[in-house]
PLY file of the C-alpha trace (Angstrom):
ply
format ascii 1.0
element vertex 186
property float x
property float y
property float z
element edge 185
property int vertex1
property int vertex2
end_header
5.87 -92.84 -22.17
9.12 -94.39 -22.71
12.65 -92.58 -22.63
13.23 -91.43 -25.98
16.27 -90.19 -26.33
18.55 -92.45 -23.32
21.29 -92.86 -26.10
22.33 -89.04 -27.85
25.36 -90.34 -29.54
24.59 -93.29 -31.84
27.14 -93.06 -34.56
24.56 -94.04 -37.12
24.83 -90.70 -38.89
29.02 -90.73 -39.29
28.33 -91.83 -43.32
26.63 -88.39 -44.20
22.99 -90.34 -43.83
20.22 -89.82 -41.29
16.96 -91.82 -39.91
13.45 -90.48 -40.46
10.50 -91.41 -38.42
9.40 -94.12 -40.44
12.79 -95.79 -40.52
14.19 -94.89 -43.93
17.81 -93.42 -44.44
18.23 -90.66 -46.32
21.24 -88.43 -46.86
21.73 -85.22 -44.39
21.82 -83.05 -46.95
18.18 -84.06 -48.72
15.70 -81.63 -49.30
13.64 -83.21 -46.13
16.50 -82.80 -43.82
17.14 -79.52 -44.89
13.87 -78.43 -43.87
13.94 -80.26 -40.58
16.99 -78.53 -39.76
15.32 -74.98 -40.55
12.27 -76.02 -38.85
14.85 -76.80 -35.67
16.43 -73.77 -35.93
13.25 -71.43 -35.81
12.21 -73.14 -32.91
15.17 -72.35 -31.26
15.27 -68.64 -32.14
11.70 -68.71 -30.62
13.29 -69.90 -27.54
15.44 -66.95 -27.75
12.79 -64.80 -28.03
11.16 -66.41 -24.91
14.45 -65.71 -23.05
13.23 -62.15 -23.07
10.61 -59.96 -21.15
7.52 -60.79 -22.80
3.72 -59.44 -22.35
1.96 -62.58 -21.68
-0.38 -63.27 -24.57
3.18 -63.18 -26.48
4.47 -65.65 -24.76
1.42 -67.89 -24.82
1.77 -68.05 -28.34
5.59 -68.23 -29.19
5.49 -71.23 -26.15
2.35 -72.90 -28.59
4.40 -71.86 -32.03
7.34 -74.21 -30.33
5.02 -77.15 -30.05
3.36 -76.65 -33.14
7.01 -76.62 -34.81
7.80 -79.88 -33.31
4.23 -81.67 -34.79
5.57 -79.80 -38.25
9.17 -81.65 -37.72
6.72 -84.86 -36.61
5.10 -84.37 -39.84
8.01 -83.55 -42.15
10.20 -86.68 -40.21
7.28 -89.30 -41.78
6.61 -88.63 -45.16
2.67 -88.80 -45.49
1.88 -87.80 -41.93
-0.12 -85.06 -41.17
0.27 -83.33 -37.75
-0.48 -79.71 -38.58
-4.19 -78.86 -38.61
-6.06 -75.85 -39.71
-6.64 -75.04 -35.64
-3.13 -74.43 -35.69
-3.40 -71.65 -38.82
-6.65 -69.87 -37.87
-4.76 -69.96 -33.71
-1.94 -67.95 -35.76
-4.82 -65.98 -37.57
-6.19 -64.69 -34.54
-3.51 -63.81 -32.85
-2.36 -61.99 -35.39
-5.49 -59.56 -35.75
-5.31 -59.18 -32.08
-2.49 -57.91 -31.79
-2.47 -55.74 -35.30
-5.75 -53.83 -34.36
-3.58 -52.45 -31.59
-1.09 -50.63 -33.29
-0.61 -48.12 -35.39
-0.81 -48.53 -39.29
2.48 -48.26 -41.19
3.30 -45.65 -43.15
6.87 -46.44 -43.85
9.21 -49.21 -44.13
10.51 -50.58 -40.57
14.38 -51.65 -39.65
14.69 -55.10 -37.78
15.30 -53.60 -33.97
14.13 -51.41 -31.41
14.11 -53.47 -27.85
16.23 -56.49 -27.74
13.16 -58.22 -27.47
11.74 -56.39 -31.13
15.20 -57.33 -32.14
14.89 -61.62 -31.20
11.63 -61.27 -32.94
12.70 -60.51 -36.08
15.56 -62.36 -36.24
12.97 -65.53 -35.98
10.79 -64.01 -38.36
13.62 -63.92 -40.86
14.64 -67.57 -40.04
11.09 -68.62 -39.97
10.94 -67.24 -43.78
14.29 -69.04 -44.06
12.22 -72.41 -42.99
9.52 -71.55 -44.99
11.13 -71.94 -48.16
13.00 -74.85 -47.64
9.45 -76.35 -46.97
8.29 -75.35 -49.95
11.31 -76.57 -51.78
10.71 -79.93 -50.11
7.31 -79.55 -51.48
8.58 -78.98 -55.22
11.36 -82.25 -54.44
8.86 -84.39 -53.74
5.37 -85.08 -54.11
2.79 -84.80 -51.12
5.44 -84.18 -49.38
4.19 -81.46 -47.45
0.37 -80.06 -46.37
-0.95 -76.94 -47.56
-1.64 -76.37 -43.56
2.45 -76.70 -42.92
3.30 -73.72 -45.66
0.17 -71.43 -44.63
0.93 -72.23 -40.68
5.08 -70.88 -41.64
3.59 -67.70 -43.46
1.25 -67.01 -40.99
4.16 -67.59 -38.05
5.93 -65.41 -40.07
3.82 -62.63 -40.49
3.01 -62.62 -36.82
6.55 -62.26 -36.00
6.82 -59.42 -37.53
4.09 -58.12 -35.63
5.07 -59.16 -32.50
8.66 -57.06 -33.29
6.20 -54.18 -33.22
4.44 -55.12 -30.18
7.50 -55.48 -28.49
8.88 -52.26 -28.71
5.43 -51.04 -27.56
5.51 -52.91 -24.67
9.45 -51.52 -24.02
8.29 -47.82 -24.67
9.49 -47.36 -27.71
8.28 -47.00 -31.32
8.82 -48.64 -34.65
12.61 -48.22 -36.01
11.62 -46.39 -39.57
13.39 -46.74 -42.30
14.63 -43.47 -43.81
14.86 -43.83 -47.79
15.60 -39.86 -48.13
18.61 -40.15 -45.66
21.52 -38.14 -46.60
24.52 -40.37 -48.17
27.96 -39.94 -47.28
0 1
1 2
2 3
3 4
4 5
5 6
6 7
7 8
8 9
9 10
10 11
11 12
12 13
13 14
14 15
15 16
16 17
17 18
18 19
19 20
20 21
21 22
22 23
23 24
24 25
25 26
26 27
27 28
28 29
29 30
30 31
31 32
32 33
33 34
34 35
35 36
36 37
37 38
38 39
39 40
40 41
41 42
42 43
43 44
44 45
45 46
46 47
47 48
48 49
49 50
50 51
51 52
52 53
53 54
54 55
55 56
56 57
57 58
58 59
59 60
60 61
61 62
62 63
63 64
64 65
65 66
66 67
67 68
68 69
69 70
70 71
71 72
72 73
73 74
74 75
75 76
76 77
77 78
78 79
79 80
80 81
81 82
82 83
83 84
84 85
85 86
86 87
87 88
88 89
89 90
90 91
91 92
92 93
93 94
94 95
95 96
96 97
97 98
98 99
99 100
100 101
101 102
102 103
103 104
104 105
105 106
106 107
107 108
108 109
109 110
110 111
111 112
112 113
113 114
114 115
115 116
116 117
117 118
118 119
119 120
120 121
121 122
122 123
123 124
124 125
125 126
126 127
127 128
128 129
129 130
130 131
131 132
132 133
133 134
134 135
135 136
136 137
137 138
138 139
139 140
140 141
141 142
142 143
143 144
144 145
145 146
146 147
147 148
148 149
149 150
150 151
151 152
152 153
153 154
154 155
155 156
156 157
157 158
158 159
159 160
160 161
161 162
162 163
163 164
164 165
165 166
166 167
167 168
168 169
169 170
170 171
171 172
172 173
173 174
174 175
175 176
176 177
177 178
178 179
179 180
180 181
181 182
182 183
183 184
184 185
């Protein structure tokens, strides 16, 4: 494979406009680019995440999430490409029933936190929710512009955060951090 990225500053991008995959210029504040950039920043609070003491099957899949994110910027980057594939959503899927069937059922709201870890968790869930809808705003802004496999795969990511929040502070000894809507108020 050839070096990729040998040149980081190019200078092409000083007139507010960016390069997709495909070779079209489009302005950094489009729709598209928006979405890339949300897509780039929940990968990165995934790496945060991973910067923490994980179980293992966690990991495994948070370390697969970040590659799947970059195929979803891939696929985003060249309008009419699909990377995604319905693998990807039912990996997500079962990952997500794994780890559900092992913990208790809610009864109760729960508060981002816990563990730092819990904490990293759903601070990427939120984000990827952030990501989500700018995908499906890019969807709305143009047509075809994104696979029903991209928004499912974000929801599901999503939803598996969340879960793995809850694993987290399992796997750190504590519980869930309720949320206490009969709390007195000052």
């Amino acid at each position: 494979m050839a070096h990729r990225l040998s040149k980081i500053t190019t200078r092409t991008g000083d007139a507010g406009e960016t390069g997709l995959g495909d070779g079209a210029r489009v302005p950094k504040d489009s729709a598209r680019i928006h979405a890339l950039g949300d897509i780039d920043e929940l990968n990165s609070a995934l790496g945060l995440v991973l910067a923490e003491e994980l179980p293992e099957a966690v990991r495994a899949a948070l370390l697969e999430a970040q590659h799947d994110l970059f195929d979803l910027g891939g696929e985003l980057s060249i309008p009419g490409h699909k990377l995604l594939r319905e693998e990807q959503v039912a990996r997500l899927e079962q990952a997500l029933e794994a780890w559900n069937a092992d913990l208790p059922a809610l009864k109760e709201f729960i508060l981002p936190g816990g563990s730092r870890a819990a904490a990293t968790a759903h601070l990427a869930r939120t984000t990827c929710r952030r990501a989500e809808r700018s995908v499906v705003a890019l969807a709305r802004a143009e047509t075809a512009a994104v696979t029903s496999e991209a928004r499912r795969y974000l929801n599901r990511l999503s939803d598996l955060l969340f879960v793995a929040g809850r694993v987290l502070n399992r796997h750190a000894g504590r519980g869930d951090v309720q949320w206490r809507h009969e709390r007195k108020k000052s």
